[in-house]
PyMOL Python script that loads the backbone (N, CA, C, O; Angstrom):
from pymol import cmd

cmd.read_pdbstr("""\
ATOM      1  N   UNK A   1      26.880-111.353  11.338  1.00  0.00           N
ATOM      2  CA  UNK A   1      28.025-110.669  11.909  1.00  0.00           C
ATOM      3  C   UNK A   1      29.289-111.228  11.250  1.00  0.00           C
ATOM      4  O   UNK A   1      29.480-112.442  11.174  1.00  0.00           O
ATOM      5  N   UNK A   2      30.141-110.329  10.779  1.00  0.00           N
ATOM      6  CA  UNK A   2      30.915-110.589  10.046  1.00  0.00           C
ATOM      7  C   UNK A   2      32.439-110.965  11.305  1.00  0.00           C
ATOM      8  O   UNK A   2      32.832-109.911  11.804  1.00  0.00           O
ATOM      9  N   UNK A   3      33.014-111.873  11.663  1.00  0.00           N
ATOM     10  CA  UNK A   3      33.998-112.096  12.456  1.00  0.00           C
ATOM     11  C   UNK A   3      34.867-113.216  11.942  1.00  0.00           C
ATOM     12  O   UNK A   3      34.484-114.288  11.473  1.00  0.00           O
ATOM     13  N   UNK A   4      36.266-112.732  12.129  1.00  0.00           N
ATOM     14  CA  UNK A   4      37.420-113.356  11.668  1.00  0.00           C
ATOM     15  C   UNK A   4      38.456-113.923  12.451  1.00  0.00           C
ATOM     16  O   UNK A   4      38.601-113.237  13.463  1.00  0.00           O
ATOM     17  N   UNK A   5      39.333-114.996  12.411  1.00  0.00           N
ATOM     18  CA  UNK A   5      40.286-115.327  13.976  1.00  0.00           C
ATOM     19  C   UNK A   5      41.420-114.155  14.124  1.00  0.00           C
ATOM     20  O   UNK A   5      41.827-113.524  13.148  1.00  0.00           O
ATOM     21  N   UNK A   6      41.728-114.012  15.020  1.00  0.00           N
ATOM     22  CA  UNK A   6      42.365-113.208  15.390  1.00  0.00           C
ATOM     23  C   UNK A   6      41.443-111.237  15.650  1.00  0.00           C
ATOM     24  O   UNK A   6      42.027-110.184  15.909  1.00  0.00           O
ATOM     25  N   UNK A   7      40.137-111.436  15.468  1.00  0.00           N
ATOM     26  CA  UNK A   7      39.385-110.285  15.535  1.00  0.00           C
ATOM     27  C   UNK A   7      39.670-110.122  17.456  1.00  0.00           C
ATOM     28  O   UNK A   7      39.857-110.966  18.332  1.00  0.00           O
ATOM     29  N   UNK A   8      39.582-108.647  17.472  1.00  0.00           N
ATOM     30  CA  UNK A   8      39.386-108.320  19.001  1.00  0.00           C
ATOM     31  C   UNK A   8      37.882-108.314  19.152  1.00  0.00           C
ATOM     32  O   UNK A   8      37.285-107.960  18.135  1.00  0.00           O
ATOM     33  N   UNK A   9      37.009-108.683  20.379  1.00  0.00           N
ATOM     34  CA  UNK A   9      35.725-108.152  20.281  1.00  0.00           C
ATOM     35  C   UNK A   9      35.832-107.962  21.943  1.00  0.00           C
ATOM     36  O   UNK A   9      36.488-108.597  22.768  1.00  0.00           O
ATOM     37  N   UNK A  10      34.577-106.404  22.154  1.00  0.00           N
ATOM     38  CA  UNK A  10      33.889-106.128  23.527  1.00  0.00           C
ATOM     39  C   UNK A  10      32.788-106.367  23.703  1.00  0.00           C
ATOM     40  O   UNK A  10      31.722-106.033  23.186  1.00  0.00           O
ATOM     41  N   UNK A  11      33.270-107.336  24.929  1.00  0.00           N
ATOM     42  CA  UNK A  11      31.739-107.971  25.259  1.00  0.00           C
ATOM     43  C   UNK A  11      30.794-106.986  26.552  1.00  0.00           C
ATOM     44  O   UNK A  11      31.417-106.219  27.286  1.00  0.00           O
ATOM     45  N   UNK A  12      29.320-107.144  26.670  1.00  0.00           N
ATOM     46  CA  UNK A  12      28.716-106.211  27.593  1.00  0.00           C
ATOM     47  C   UNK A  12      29.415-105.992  28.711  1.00  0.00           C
ATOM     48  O   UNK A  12      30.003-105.022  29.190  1.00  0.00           O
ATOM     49  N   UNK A  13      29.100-107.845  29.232  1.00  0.00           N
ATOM     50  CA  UNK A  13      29.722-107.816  30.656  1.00  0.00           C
ATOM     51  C   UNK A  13      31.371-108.192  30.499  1.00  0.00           C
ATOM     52  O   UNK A  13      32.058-108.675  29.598  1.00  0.00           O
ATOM     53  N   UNK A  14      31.621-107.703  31.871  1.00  0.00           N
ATOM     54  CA  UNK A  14      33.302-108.106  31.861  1.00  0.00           C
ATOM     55  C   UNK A  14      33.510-109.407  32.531  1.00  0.00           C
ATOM     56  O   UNK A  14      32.699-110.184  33.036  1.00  0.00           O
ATOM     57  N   UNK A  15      34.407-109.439  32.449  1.00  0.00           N
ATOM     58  CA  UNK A  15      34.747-111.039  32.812  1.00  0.00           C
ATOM     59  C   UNK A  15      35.423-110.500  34.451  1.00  0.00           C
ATOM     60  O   UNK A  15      35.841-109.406  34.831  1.00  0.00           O
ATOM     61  N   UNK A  16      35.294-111.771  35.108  1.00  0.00           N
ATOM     62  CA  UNK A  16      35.233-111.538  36.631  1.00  0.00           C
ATOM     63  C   UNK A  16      37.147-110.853  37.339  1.00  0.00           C
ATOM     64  O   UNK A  16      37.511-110.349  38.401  1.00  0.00           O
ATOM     65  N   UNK A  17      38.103-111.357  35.595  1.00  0.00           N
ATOM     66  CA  UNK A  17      38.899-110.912  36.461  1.00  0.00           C
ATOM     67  C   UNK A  17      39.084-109.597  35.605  1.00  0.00           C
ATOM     68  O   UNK A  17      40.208-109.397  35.145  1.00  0.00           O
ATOM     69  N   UNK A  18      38.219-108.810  35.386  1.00  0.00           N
ATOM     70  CA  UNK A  18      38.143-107.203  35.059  1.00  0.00           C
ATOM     71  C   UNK A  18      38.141-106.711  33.610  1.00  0.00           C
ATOM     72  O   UNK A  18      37.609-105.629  33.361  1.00  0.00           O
ATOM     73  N   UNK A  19      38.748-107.495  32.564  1.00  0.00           N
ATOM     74  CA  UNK A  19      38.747-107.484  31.326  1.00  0.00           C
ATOM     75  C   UNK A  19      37.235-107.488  30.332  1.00  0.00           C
ATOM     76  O   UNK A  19      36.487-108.442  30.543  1.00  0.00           O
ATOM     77  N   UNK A  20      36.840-106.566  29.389  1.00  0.00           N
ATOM     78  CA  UNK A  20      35.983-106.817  28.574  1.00  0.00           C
ATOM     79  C   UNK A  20      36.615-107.174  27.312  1.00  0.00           C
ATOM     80  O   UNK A  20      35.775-107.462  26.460  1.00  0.00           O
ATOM     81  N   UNK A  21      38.026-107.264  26.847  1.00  0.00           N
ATOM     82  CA  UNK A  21      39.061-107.223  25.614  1.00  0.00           C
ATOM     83  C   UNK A  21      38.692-109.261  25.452  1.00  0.00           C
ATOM     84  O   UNK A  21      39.014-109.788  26.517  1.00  0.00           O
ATOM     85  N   UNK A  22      38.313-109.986  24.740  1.00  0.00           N
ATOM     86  CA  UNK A  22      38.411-111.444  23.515  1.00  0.00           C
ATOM     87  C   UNK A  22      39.073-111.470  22.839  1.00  0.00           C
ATOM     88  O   UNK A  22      39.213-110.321  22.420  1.00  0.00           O
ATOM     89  N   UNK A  23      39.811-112.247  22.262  1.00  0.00           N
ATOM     90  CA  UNK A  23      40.364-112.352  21.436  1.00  0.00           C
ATOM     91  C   UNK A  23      39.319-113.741  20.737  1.00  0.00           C
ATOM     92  O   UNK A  23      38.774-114.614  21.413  1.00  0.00           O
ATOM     93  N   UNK A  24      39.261-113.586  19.068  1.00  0.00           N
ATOM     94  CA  UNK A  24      38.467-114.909  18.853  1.00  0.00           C
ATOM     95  C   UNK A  24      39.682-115.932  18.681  1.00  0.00           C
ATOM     96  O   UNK A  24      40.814-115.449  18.720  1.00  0.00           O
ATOM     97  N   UNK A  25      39.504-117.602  18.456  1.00  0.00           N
ATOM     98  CA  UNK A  25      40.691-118.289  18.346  1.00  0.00           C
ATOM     99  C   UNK A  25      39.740-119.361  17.909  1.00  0.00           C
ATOM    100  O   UNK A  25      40.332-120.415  17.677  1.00  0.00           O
ATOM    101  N   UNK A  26      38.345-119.414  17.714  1.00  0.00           N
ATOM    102  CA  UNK A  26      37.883-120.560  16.748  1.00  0.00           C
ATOM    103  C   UNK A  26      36.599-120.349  16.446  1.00  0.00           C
ATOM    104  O   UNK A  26      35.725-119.943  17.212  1.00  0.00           O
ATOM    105  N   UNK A  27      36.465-120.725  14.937  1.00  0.00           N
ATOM    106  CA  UNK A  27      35.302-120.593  14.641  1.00  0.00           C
ATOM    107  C   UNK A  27      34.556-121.860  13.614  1.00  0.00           C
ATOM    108  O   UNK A  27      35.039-122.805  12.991  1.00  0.00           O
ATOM    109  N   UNK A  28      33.170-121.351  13.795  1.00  0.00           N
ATOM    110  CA  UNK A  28      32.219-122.485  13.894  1.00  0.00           C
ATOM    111  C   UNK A  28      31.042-122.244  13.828  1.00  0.00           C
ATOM    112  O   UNK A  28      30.724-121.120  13.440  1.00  0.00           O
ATOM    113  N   UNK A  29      29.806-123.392  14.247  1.00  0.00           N
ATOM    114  CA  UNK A  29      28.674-123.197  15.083  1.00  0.00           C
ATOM    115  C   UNK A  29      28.381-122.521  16.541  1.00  0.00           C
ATOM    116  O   UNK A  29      27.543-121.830  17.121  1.00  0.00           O
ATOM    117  N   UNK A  30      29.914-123.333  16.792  1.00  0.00           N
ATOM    118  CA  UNK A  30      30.322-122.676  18.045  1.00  0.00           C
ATOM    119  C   UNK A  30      31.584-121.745  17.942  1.00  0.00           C
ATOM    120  O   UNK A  30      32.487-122.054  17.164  1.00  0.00           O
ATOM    121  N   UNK A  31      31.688-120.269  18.946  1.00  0.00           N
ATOM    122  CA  UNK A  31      33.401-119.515  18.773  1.00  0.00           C
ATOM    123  C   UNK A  31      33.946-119.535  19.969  1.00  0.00           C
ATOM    124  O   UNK A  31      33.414-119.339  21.062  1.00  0.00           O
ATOM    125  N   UNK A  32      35.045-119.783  19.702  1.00  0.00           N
ATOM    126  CA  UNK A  32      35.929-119.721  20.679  1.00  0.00           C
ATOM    127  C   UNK A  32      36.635-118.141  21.022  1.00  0.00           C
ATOM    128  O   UNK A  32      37.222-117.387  20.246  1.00  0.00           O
ATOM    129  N   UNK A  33      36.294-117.953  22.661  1.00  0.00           N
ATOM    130  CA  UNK A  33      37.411-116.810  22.615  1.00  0.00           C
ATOM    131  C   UNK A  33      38.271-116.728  23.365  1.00  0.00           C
ATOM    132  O   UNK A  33      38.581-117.770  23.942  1.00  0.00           O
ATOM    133  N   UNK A  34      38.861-115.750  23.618  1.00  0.00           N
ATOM    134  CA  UNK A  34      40.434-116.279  25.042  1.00  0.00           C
ATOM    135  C   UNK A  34      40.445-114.711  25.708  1.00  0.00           C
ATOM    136  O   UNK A  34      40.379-113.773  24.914  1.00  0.00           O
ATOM    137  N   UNK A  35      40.493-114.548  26.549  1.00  0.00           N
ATOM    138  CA  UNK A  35      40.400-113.348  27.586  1.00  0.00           C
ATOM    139  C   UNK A  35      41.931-113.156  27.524  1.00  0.00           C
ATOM    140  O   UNK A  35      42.838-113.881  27.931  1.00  0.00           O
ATOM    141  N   UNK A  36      41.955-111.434  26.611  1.00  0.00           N
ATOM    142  CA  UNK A  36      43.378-110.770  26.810  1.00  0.00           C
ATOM    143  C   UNK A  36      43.883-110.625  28.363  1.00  0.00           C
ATOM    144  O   UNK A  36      45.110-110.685  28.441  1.00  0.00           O
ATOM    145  N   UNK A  37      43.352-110.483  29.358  1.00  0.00           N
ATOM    146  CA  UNK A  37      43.485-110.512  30.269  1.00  0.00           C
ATOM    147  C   UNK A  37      44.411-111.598  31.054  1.00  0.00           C
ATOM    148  O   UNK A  37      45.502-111.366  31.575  1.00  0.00           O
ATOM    149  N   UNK A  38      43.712-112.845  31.012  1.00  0.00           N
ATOM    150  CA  UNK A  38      43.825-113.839  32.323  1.00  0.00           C
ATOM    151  C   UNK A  38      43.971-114.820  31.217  1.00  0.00           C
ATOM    152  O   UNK A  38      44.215-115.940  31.665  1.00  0.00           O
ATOM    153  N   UNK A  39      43.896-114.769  29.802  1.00  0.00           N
ATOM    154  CA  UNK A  39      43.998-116.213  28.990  1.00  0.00           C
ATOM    155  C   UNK A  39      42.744-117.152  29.050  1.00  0.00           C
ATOM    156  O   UNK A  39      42.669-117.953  28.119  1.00  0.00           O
ATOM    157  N   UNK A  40      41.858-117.184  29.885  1.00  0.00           N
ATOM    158  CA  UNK A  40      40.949-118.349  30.171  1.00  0.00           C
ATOM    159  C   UNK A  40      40.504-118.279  28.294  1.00  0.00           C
ATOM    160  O   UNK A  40      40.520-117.336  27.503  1.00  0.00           O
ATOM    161  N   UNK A  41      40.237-119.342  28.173  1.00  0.00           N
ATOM    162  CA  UNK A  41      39.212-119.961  27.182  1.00  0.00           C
ATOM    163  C   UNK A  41      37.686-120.181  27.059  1.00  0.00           C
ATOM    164  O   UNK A  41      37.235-121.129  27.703  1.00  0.00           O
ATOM    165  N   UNK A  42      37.076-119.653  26.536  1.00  0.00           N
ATOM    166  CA  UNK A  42      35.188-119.777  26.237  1.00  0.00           C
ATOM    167  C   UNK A  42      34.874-120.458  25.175  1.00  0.00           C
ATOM    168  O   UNK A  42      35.636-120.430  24.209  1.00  0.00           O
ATOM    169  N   UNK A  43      33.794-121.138  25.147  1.00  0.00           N
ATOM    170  CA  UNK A  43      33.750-121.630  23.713  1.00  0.00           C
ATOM    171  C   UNK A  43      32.149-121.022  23.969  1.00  0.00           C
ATOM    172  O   UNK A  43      31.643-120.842  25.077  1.00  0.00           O
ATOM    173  N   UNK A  44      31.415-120.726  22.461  1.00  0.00           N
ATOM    174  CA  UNK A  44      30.092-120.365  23.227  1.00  0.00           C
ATOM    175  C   UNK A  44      29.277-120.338  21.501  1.00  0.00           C
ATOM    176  O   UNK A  44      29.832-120.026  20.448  1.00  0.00           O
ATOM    177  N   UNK A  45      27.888-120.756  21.690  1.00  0.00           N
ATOM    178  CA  UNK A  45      27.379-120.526  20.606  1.00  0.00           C
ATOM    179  C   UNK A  45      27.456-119.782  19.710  1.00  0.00           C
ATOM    180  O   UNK A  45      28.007-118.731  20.037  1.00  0.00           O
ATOM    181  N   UNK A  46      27.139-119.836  18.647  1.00  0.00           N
ATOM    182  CA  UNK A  46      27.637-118.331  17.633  1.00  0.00           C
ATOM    183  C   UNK A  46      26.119-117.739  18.133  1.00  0.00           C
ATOM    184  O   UNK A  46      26.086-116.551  17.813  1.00  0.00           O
ATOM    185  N   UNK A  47      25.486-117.939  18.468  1.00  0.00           N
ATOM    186  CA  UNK A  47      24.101-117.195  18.515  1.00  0.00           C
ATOM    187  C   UNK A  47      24.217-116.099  19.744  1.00  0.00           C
ATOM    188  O   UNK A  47      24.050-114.879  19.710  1.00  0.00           O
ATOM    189  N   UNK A  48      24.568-116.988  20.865  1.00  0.00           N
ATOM    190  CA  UNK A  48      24.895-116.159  22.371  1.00  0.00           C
ATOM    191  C   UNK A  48      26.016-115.546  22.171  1.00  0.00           C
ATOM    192  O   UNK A  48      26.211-114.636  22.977  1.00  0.00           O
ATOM    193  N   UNK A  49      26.901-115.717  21.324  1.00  0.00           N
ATOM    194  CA  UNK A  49      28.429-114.653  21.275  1.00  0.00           C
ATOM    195  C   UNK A  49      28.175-113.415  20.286  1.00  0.00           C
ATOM    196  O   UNK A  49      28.992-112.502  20.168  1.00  0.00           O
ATOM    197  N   UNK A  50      26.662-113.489  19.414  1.00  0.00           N
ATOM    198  CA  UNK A  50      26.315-112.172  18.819  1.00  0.00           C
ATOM    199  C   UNK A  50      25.808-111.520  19.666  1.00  0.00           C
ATOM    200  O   UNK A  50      26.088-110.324  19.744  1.00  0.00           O
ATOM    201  N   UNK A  51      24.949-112.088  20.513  1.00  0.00           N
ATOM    202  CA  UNK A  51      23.941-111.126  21.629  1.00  0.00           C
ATOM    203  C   UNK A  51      24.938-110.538  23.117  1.00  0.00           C
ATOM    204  O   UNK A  51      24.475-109.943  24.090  1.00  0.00           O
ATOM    205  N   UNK A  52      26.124-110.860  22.930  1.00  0.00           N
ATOM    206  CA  UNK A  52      26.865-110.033  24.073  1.00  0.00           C
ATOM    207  C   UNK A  52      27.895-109.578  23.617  1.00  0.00           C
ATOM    208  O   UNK A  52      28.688-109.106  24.431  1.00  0.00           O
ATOM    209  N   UNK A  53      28.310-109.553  21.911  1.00  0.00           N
ATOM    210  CA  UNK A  53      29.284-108.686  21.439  1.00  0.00           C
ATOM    211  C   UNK A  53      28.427-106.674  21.363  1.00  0.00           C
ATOM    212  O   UNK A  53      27.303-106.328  21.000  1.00  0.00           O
ATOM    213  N   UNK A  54      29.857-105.664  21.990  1.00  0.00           N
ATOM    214  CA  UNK A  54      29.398-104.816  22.183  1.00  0.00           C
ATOM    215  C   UNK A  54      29.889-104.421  20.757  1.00  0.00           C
ATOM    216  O   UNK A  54      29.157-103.920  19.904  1.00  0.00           O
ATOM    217  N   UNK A  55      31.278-104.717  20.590  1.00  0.00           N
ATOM    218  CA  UNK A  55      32.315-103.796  19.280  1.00  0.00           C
ATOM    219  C   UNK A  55      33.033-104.620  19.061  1.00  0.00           C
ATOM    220  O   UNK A  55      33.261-105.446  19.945  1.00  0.00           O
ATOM    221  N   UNK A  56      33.656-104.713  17.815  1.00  0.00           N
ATOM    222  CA  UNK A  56      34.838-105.598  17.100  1.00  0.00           C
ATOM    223  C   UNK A  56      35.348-105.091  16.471  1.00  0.00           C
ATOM    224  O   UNK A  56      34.842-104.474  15.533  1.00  0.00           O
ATOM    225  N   UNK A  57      36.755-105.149  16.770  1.00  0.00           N
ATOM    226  CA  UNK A  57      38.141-104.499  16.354  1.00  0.00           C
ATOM    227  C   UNK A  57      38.688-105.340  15.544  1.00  0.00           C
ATOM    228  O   UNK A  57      38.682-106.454  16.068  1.00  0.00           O
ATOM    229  N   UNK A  58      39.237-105.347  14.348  1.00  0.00           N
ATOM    230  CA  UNK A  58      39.941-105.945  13.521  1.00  0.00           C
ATOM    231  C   UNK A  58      41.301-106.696  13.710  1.00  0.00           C
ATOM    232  O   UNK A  58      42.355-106.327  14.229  1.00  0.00           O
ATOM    233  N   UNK A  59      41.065-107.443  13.333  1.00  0.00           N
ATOM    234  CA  UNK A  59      42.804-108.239  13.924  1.00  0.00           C
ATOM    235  C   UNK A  59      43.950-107.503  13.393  1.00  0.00           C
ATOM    236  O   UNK A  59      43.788-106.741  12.440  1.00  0.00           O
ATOM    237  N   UNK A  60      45.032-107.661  13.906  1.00  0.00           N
ATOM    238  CA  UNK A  60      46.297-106.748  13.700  1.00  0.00           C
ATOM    239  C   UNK A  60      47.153-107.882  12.413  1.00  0.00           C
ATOM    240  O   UNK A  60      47.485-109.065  12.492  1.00  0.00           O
ATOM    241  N   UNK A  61      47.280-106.889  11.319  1.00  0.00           N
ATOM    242  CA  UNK A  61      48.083-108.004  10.799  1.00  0.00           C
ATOM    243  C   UNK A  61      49.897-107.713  11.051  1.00  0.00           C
ATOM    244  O   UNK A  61      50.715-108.551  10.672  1.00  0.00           O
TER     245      UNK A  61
END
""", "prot")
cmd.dss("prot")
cmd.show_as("cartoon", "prot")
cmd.util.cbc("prot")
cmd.orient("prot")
């Protein structure tokens, strides 16, 4: 999976405070993402962050 910082991605499930919109903000073994929503921070395997990406939107330059 091709992903870059600043990429948007939709994940299956939504996050509890209603948002499916990520933003990525680190990458790795592990990626980091940040909920457009509420800001919270995830950090999560690159393996488990392929299996619940739905779509990825390109970062805005």
């Amino acid at each position: 999976m091709d992903i870059k910082l600043g990429d948007v991605v939709r994940l299956r499930k939504k996050h509890p405070c209603g948002s499916y919109e990520w933003q990525v903000v680190r990458l790795g073994a592990d990626i980091s993402i940040k909920c457009l929503r509420c800001q919270r921070q995830v950090l999560l395997e690159r393996s488990v962050f392929e299996r619940r990406v739905k779509a990825v939107t390109p970062r805005i330059k």
